[in-house]
C-alpha positions in Angstrom: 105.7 72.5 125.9 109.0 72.8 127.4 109.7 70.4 130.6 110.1 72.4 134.0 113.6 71.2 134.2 115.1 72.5 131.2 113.2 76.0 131.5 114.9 75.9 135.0 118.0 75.2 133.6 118.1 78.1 130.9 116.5 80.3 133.6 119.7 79.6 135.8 121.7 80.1 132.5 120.7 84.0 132.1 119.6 84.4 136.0 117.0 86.2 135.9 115.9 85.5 139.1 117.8 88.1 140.3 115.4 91.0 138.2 112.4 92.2 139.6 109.6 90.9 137.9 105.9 90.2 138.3 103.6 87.5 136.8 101.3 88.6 133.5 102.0 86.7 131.0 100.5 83.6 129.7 104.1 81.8 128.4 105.2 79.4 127.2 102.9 80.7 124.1 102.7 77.9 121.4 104.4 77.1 118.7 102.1 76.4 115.6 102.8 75.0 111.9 101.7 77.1 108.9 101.3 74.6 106.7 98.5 76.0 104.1 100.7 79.1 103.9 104.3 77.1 103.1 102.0 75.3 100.9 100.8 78.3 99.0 104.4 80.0 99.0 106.3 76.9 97.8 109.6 78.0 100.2 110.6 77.0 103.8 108.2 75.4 106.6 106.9 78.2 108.4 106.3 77.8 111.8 104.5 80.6 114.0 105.5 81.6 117.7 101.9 82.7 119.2 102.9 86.1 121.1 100.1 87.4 120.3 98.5 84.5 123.0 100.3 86.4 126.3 96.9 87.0 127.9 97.1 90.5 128.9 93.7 92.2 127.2 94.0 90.7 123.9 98.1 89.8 124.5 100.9 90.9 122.1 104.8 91.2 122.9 104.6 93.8 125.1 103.3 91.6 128.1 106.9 89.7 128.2 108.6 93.3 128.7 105.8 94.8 131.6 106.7 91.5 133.7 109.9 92.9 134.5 109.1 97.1 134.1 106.3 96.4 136.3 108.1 94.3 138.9 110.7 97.3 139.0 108.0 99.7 139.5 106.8 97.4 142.3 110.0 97.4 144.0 110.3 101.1 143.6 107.2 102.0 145.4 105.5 103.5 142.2 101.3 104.1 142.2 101.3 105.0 138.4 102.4 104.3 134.7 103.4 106.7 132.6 104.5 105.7 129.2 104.2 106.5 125.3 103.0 105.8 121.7 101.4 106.0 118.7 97.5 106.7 119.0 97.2 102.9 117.9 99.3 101.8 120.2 99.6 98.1 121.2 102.3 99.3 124.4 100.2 101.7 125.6 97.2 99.3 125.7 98.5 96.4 127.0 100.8 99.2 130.1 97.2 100.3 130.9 96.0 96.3 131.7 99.0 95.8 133.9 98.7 98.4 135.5 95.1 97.6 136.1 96.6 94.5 137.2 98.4 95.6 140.3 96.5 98.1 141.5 98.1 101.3 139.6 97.1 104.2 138.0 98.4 104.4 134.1 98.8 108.0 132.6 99.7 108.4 128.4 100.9 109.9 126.0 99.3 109.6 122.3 101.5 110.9 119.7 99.5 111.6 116.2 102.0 109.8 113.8 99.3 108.5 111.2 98.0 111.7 108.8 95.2 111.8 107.2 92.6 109.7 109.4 89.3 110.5 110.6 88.2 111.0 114.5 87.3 107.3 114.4 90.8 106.1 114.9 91.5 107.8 117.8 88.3 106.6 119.6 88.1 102.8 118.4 91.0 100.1 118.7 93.7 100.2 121.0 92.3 103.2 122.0 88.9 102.2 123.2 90.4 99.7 125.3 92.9 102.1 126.9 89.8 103.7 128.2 88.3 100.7 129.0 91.0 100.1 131.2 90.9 103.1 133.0 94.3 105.0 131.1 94.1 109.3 131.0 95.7 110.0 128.0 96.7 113.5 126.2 97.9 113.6 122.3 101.4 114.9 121.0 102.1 116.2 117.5 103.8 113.9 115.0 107.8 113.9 115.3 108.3 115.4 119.1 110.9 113.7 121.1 107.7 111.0 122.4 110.2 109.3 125.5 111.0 113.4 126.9 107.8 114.6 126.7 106.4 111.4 128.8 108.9 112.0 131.2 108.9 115.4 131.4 105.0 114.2 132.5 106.4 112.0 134.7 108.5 114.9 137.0 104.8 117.2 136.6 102.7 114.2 138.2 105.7 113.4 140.8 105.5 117.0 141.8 101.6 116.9 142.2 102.3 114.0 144.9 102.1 110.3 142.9 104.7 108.4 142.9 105.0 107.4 138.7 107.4 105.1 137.3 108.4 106.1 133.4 108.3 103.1 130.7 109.7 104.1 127.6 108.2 103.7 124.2 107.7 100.4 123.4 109.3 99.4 127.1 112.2 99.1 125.2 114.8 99.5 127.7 117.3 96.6 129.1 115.0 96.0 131.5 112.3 95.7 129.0 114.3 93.8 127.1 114.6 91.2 129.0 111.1 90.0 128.7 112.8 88.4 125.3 116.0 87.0 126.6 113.0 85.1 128.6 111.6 84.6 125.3 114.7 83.6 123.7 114.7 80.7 126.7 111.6 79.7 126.1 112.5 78.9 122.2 115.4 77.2 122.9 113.7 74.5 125.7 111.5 74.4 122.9 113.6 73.3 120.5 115.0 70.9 123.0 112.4 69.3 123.8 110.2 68.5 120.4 113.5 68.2 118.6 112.6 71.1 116.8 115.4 73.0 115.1 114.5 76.5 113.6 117.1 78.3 110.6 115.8 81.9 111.2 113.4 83.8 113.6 111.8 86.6 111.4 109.8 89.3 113.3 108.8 93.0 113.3 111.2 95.4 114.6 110.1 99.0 116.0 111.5 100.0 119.1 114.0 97.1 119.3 113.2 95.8 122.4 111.9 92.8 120.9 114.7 91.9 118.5 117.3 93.4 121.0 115.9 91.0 123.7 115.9 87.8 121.6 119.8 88.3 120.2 121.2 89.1 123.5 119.3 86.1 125.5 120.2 83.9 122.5 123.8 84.9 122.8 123.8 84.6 126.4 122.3 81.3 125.8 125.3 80.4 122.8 122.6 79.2 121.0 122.4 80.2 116.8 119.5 81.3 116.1 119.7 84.5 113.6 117.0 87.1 114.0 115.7 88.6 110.7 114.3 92.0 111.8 111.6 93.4 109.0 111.4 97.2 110.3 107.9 98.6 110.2 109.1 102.5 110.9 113.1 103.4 110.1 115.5 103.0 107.4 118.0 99.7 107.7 121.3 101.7 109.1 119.3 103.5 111.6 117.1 100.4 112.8 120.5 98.2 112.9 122.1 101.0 115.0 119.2 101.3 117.6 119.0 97.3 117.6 122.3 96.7 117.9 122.8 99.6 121.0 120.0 98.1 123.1 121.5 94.7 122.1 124.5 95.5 124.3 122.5 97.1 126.8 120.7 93.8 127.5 124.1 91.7 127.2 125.5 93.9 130.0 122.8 93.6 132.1 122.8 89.7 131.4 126.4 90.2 132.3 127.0 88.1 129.1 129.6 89.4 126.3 128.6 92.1 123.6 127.5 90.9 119.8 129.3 92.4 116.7 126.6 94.9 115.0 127.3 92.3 112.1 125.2 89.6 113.9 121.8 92.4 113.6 119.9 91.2 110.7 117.2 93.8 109.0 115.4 94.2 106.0 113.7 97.6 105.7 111.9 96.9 102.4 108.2 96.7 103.8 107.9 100.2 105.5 106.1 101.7 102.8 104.9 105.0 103.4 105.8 105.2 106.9 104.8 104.1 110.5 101.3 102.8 110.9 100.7 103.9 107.2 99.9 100.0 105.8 101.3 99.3 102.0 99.5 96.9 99.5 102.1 93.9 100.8 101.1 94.7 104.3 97.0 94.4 103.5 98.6 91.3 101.1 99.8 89.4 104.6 96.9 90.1 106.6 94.7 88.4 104.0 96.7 85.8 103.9 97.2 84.8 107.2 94.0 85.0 107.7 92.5 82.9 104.9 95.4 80.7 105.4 95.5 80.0 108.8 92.8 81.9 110.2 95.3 84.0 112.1 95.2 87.5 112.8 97.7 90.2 112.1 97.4 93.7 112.8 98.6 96.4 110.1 100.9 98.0 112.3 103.5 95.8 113.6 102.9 92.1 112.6 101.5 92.4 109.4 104.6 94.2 107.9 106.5 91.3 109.5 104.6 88.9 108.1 104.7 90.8 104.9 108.5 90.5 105.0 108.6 87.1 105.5 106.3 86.5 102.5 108.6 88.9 100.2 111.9 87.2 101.7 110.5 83.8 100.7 109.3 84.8 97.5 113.2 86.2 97.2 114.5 82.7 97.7 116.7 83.7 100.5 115.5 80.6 102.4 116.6 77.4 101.1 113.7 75.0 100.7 114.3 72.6 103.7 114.6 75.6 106.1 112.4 75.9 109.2 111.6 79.0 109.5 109.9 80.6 112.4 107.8 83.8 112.6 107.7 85.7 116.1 103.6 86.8 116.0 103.7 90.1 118.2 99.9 90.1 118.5 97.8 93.8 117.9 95.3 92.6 116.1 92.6 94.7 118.3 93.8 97.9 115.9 92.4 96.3 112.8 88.7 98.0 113.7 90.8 101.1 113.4 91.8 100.6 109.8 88.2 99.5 109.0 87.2 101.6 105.3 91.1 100.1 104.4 90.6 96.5 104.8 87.1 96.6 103.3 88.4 98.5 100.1 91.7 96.4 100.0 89.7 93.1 99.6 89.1 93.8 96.1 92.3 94.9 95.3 94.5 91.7 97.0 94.9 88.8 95.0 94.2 86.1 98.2 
């Protein structure tokens, strides 16, 4: 665990004392070993970054962002949440806890991305907590423009007398974003302090807050560590674009010089079928992981990461005395939602 002095000091380094934010998150999350997993892969040392540990119901990524979207809502004088995502959505679940947190209303908007599933999955998972939590929620048709229609909510509910603050998708916005320049921090004091040095970060990338908010607050921080992006939604041009704009974004907001699109690192082999839509190496890594090192992935997000670590290694990209650590974005609460998949894809996955 990183000293208070030298979180201080990066803290000072990227002042962020200066953003809004409001406490949520359980950090610093741990940093674990894989070992029966390098083992059984014969690459790198695999190391895990325990996101999925934030605290806020059931934790994932998403927690790191809200600190800083909710502490501007605060400031603005908001009473609601609006925000947007898939039906499964770990944002959405984990918007509707924080603003359960402070004492808001959270309002949603489901968009129906996954065909071909039954009622179930949009009644169980992320979406039984949501409800749990106290969210309203109405559901969009596949391939709207998600981020207009929520706000397009947001000016209906304003009218009607609340006083709503928008997240986008994901909350991946530069203020968003900087829930993983605080991220990026936290691995460097890290690093520092167990003497620790990583080769690559490899995460999912959707949105881009994520990725976007670890490059800038590493660059911010002059501190190389690359970012290996495996994109769970978009093609590699478009997800490198959207990565490297938000990048910038963040940097500018930092008030820390922009990143050549070069430094953006993706690999958009994984996607399968589509968003949400999990392909054999995707059910391959959650089996994996969890007969490996009894970790849990969900097959969204994390699980194609974890899947494009597994293929990258297999590749032989990595040399093998790399260190290489995997950001763990958490969602595992949207497994129950993929139920009749899992069962039926234990036969079929060699674990």
């Amino acid at each position: 665990m990183a000293d208070t002095a030298t979180l201080d000091r990066q803290t000072t380094g990227l002042s962020l004392d200066r953003f809004p934010r409001t406490p949520l998150c359980h950090q610093p999350t741990p940093v674990e070993e894989m070992p029966r997993l390098s083992k059984l892969l014969g690459g790198p040392q695999l190391f895990i970054k325990r996101d999925d540990c934030t605290g806020l119901a059931t934790g994932g990524n998403k927690t790191r962002k809200l600190e800083f979207l909710v502490g501007e809502a605060l400031k603005a004088g908001a009473d609601m949440l609006v925000t947007q995502g898939a039906v499964q959505s770990n944002h959405v679940r984990q918007t509707a806890a924080a603003a359960c947190k402070v004492g808001m209303k959270c309002h949603v908007l489901l968009e129906r991305r996954v065909p071909g599933v039954d009622a179930s999955y949009e009644q169980t998972g992320n979406v039984l907590l949501d409800t749990l939590l106290g969210a309203t929620h109405e559901f969009r048709p596949a391939g709207l423009d998600m981020n207009a229609e929520a706000e397009a909510v947001t000016e209906t509910l304003r009218a009607d007398g609340h006083a709503p603050y928008f997240i986008p998708g994901g909350g991946s916005n530069a203020t968003g974003a900087l829930g993983y320049a605080s991220c990026a921090q936290e691995i460097v004091a890290h690093c520092e302090n167990a003497g620790q040095l990583f080769d690559w970060l490899v995460m999912a990338t959707g949105s881009t807050g994520t990725q976007a908010g670890l490059v800038a607050g590493f660059k911010a921080l002059s501190y190389d560590l690359p970012v290996m992006g495996v994109s769970v939604r978009q093609p590699h041009d478009r997800q490198v674009a959207a990565v490297h704009g938000l990048t910038l974004k963040t940097l500018e907001k930092l008030g820390a010089d922009p990143i050549e699109v070069s430094a953006i690192h993706v690999d958009d082999g994984y996607v399968g079928e589509g968003y949400g839509i999990p392909a054999p190496s995707t059910y391959e890594a959650i089996h994996l992981t969890a007969r490996q090192e009894g970790i849990l992935l969900d097959p969204v997000y994390s699980a194609k990461g974890m899947a494009g670590l597994i293929g990258i290694v297999r590749q032989g990209f990595f040399k093998p005395t790399d260190k290489v650590l995997f950001l763990h974005t958490g969602g595992a609460t949207a497994l129950f939602a993929y139920e009749d998949q899992l069962i039926q894809s234990i036969d079929s996955t060699n674990v």
